[in-house]
DSSP file (Angstrom, degrees, kcal/mol; ACC not computed):
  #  RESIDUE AA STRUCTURE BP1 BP2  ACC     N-H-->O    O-->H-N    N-H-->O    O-->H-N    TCO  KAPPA ALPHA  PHI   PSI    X-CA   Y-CA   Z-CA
    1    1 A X    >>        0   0    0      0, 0.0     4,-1.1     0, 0.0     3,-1.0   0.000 360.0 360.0 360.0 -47.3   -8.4   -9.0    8.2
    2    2 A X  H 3>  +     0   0    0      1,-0.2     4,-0.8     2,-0.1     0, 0.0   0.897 360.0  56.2 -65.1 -23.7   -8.4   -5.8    7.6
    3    3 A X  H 34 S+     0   0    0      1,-0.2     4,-0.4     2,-0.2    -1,-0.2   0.298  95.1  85.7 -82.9  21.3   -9.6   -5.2    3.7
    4    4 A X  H X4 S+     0   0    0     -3,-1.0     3,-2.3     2,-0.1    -1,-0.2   0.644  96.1  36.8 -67.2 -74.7  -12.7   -7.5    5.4
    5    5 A X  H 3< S+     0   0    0     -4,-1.1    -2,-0.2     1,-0.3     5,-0.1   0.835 114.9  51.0 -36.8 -31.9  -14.0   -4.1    6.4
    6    6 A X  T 3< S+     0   0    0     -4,-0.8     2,-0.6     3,-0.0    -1,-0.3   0.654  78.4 111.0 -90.9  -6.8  -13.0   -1.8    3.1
    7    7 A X    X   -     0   0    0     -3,-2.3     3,-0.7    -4,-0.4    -3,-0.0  -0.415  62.4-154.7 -74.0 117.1  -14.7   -4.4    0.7
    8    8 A X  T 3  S+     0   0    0     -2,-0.6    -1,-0.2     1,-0.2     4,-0.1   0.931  89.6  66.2 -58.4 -42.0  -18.2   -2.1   -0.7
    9    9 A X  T 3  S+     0   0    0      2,-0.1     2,-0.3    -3,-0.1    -1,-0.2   0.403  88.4  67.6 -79.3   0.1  -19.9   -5.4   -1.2
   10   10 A X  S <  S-     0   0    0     -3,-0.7     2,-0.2    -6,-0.1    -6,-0.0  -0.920  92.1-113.0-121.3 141.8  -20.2   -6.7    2.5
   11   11 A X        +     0   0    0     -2,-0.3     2,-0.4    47,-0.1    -4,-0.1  -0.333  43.8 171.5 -65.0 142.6  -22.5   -4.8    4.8
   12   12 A X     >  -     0   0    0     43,-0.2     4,-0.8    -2,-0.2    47,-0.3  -0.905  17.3-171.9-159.6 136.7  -19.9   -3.1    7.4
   13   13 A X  H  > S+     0   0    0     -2,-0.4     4,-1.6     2,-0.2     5,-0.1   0.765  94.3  61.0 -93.1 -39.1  -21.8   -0.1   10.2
   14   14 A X  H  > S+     0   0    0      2,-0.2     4,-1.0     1,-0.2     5,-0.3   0.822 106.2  48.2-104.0 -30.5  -18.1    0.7   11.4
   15   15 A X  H  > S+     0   0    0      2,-0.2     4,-2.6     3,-0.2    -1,-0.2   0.979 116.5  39.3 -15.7 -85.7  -17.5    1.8    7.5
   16   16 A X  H  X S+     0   0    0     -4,-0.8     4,-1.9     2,-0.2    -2,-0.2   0.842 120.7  41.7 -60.2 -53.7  -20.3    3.7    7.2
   17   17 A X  H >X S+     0   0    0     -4,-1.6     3,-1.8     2,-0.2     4,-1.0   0.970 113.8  53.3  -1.2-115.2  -20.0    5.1   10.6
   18   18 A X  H 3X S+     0   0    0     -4,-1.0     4,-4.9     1,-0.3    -2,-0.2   0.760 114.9  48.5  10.8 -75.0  -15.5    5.6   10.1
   19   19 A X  H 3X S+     0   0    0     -4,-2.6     4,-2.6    -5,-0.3    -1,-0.3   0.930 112.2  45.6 -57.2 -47.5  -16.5    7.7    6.6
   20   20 A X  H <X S+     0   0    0     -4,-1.9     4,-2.9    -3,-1.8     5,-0.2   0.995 113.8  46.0 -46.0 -70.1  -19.3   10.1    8.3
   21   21 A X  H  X S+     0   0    0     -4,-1.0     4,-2.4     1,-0.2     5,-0.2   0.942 114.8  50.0 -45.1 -50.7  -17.4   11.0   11.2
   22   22 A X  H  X S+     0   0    0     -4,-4.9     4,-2.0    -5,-0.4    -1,-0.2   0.859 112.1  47.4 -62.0 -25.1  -14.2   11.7    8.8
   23   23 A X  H  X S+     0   0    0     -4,-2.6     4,-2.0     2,-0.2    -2,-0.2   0.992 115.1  46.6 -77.7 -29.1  -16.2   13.9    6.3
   24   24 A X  H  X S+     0   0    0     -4,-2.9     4,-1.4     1,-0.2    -2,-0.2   0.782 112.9  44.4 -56.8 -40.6  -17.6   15.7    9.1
   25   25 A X  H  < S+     0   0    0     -4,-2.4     4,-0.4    -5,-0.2    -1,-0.2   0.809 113.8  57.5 -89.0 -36.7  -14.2   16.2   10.9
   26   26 A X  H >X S+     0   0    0     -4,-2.0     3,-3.2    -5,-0.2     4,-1.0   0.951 100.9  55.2 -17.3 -70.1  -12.7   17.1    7.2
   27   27 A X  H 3X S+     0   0    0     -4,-2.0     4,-4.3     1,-0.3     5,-0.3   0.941  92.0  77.6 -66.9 -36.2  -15.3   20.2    6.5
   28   28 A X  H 3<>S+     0   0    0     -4,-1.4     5,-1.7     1,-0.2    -1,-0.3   0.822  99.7  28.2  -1.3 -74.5  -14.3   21.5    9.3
   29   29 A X  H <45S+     0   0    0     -3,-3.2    -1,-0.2    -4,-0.4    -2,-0.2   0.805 113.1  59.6 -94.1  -4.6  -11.2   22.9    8.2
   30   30 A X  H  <5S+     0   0    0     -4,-1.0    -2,-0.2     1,-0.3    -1,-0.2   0.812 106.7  54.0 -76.4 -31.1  -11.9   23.4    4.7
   31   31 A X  T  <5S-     0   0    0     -4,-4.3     6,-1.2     1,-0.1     4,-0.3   0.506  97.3-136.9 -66.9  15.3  -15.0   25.9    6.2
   32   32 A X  T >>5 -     0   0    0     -5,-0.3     3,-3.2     4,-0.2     4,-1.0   0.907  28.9-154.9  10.0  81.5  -12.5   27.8    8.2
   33   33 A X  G >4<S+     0   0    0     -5,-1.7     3,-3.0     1,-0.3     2,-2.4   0.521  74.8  49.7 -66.4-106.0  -15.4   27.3   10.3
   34   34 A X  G 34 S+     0   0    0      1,-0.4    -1,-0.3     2,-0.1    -2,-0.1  -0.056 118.6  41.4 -20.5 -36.8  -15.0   30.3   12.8
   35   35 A X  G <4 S-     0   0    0     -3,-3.2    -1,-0.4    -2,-2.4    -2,-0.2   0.441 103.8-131.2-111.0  -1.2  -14.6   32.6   10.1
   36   36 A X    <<  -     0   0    0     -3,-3.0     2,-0.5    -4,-1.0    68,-0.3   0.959  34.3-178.8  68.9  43.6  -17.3   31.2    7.7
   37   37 A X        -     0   0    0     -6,-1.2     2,-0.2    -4,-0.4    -1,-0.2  -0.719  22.2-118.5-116.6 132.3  -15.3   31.1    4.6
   38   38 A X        +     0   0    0     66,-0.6     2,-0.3    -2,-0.5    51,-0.1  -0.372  40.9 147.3 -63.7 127.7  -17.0   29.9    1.2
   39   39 A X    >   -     0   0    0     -2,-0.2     3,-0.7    50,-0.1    -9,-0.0  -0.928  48.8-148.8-160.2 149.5  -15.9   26.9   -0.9
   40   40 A X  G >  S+     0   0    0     -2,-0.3     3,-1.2     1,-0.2     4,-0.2   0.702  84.8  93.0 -90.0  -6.0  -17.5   24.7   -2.9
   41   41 A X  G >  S+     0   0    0      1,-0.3     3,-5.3     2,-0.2     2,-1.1   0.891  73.8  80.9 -36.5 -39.8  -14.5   21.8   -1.6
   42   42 A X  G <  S+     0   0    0     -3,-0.7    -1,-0.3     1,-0.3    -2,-0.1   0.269  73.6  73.7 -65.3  25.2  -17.2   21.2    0.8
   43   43 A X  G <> S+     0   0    0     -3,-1.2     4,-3.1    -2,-1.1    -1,-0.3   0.716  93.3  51.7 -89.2 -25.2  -19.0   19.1   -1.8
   44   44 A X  T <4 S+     0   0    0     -3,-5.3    -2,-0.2     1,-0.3    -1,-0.1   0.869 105.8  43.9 -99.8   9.2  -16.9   16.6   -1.6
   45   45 A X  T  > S+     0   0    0     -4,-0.4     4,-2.0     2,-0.2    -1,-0.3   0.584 113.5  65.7 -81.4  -5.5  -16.7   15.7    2.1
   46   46 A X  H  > S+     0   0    0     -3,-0.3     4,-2.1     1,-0.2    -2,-0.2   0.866 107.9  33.0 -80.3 -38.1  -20.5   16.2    1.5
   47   47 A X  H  < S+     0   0    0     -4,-3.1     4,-0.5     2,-0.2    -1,-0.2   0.085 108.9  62.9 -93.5  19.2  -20.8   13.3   -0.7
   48   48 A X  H  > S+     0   0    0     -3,-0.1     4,-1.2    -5,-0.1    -2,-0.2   0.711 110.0  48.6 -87.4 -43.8  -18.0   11.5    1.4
   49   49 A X  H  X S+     0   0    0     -4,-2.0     4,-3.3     2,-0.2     5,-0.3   0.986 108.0  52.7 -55.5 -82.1  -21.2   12.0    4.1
   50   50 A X  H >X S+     0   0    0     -4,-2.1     4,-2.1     1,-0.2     3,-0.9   0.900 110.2  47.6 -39.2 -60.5  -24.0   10.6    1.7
   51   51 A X  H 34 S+     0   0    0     -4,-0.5    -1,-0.2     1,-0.3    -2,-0.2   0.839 111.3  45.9 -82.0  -9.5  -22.2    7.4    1.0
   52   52 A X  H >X S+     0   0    0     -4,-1.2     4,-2.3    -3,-0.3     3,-1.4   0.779 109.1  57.5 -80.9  -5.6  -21.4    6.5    4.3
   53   53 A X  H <X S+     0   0    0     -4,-3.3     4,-1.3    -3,-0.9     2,-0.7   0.986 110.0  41.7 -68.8 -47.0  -24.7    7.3    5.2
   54   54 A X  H 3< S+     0   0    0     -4,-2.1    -1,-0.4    -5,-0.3    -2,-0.1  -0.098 109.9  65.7 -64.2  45.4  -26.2    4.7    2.5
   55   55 A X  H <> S+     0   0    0     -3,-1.4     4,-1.7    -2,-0.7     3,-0.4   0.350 105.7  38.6-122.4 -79.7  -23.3    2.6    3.9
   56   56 A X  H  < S+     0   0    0     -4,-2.3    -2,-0.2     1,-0.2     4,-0.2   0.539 109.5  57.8 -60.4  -1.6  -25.0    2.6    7.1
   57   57 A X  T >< S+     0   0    0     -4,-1.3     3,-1.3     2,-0.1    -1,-0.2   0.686  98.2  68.4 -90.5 -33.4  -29.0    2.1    5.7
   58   58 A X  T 34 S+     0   0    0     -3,-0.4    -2,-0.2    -5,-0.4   -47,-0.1   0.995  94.8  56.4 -46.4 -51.6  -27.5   -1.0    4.1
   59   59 A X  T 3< S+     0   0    0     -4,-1.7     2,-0.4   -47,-0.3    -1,-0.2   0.618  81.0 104.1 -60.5  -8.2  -27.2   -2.3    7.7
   60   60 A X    <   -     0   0    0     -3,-1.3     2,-0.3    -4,-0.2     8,-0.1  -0.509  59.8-144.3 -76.1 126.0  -30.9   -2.1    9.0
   61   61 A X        -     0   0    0     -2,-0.4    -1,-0.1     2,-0.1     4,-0.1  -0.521  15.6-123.1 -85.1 160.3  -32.6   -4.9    9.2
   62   62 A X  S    S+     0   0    0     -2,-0.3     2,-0.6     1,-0.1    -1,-0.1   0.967  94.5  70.5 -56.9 -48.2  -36.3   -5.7    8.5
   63   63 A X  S    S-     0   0    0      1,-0.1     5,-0.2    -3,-0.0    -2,-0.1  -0.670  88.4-119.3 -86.4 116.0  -36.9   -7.2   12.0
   64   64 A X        +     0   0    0     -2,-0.6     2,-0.2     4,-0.1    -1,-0.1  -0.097  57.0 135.3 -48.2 126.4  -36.9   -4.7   15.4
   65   65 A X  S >> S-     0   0    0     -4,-0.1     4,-2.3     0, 0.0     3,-0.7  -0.856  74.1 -81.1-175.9 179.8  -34.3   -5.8   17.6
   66   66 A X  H 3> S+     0   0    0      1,-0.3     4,-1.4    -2,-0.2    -2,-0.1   0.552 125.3  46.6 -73.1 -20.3  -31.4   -4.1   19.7
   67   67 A X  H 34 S+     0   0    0      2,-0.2     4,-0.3     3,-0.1    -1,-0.3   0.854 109.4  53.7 -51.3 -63.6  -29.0   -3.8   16.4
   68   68 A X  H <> S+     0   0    0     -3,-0.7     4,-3.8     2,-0.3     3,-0.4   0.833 104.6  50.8 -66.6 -43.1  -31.5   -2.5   14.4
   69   69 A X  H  X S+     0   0    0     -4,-2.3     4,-0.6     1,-0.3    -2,-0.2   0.989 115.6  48.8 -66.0 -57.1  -32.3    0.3   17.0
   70   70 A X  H  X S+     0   0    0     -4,-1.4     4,-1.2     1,-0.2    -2,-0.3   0.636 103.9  51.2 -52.2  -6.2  -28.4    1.1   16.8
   71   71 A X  H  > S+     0   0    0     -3,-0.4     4,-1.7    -4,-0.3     5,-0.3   0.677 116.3  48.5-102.6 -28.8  -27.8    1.2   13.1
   72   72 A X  H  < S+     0   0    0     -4,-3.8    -2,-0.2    -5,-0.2    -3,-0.1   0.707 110.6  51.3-107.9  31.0  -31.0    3.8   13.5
   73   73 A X  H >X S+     0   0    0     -4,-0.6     3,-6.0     2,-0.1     4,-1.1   0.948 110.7  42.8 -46.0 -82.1  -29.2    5.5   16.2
   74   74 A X  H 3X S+     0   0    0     -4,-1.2     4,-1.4     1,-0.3    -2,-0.2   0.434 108.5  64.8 -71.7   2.2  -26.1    5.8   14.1
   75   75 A X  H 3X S+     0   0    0     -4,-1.7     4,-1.7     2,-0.2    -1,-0.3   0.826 103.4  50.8 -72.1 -46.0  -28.8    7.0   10.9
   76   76 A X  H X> S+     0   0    0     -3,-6.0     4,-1.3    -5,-0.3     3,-1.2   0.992 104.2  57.5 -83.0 -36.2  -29.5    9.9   12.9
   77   77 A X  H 3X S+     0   0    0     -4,-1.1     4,-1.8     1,-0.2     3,-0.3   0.862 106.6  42.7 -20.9 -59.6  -26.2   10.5   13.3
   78   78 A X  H 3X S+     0   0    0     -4,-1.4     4,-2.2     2,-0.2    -1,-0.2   0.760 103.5  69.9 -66.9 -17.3  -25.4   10.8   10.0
   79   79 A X  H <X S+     0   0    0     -4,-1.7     4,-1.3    -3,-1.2    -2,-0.2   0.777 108.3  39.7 -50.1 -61.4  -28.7   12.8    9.7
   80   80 A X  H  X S+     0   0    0     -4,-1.3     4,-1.5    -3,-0.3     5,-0.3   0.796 109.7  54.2 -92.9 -55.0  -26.7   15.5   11.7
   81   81 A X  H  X S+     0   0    0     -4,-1.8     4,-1.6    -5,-0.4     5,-0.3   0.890 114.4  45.6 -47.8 -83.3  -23.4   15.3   10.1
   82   82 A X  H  X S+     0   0    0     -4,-2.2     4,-4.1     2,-0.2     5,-0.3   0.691 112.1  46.4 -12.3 -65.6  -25.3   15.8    6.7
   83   83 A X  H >X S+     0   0    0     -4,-1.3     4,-2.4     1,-0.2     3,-1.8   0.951 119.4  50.6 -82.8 -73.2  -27.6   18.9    8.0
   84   84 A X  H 3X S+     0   0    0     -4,-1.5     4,-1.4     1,-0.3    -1,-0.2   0.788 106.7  49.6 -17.3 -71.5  -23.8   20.3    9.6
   85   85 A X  H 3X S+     0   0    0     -4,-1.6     4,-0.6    -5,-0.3     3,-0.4   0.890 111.1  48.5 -40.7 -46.5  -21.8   20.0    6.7
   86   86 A X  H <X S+     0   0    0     -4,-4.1     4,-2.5    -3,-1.8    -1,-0.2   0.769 105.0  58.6-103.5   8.5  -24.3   21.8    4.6
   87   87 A X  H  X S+     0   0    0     -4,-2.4     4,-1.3    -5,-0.3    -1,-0.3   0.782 103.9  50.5 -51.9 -31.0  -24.7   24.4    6.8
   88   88 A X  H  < S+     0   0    0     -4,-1.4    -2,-0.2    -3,-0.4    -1,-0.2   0.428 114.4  42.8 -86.2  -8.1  -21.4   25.0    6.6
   89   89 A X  H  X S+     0   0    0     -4,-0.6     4,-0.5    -5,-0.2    -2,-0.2   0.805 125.1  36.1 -74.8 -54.5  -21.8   25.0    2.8
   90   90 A X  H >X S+     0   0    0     -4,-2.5     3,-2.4     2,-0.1     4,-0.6   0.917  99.0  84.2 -79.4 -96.2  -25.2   27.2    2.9
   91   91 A X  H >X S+     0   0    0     -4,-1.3     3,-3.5     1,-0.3     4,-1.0   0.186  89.4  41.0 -24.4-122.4  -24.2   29.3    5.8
   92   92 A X  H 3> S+     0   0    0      1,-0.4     4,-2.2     2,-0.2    -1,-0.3   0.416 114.5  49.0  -2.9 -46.8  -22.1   32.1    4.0
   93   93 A X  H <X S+     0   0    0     -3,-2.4     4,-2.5    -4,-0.5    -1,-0.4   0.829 101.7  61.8 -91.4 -18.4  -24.2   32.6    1.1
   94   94 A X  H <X S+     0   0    0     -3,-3.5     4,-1.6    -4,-0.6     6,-0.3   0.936 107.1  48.7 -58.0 -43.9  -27.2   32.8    3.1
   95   95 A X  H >X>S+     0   0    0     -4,-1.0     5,-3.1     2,-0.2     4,-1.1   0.962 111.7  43.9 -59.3 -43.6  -25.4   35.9    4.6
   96   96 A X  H ><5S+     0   0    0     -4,-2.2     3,-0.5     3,-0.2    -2,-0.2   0.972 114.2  54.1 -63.0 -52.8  -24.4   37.6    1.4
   97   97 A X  H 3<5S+     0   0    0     -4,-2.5    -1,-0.2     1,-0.2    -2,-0.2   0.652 110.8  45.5 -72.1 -11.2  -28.1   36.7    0.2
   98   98 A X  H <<5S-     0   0    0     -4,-1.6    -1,-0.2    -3,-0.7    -2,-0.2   0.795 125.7-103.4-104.1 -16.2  -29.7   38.6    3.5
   99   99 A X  T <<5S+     0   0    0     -4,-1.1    -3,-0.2    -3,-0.5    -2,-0.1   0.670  78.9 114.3 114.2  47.4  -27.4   41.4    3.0
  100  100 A X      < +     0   0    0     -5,-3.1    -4,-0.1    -6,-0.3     3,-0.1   0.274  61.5   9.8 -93.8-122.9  -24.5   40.9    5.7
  101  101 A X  S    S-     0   0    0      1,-0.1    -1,-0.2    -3,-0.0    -2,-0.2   0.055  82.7-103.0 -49.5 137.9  -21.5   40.2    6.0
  102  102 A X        -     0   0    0     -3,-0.1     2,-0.4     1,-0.1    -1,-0.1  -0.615  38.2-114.4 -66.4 143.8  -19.4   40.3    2.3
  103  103 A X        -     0   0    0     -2,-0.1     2,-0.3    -3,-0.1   -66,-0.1  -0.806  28.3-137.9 -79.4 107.8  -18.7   36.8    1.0
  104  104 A X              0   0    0     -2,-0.4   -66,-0.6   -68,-0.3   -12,-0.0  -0.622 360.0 360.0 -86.4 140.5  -14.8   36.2    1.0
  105  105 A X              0   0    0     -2,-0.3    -1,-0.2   -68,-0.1   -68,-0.1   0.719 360.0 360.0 -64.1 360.0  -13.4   34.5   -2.1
């Protein structure tokens, strides 16, 4: 019952949805957010983030109904994980590049 959901070839929102939330809750610790610390690891929770997001655009359907308005709830969601993550990517070297703070290996 469960490998219903982990099969790529069936549409699943709680997939796409399950993988976003985990890359997001990932970069986290790899940014050492507080302290704003550079790595390029944050690629890959970044593209852990893109596929669940196409994970969840598989699910919209053509025709407006009360589903369709939730899967493009949970779009903008991912919308926001994305734009997070690579803040937390961007965010450091934008500082070195405006001429603050030193960039810590």
């Amino acid at each position: 019952m469960i490998f219903e959901y982990l099969n790529p070839r069936r549409r699943s929102l709680i997939r796409g949805n399950v993988l976003v939330v985990a890359s997001l809750a990932w970069s986290f610790p790899l940014s050492d957010f507080p302290h704003n610390r550079t790595t390029l690891l944050l690629l890959l929770p970044l593209a852990v983030c893109i596929a669940g997001t196409i994970d969840t655009i598989r699910c919209i359907q053509r025709r407006w109904s009360f589903y369709h308005g939730g899967v493009v709830l949970c779009i903008y969601m991912d919308l926001m994980a994305l734009a997070m993550i690579f803040f937390l990517l961007a965010y450091p070297y934008a500082l070195w590049f405006a001429g603050g703070k030193s960039v810590r290996p």
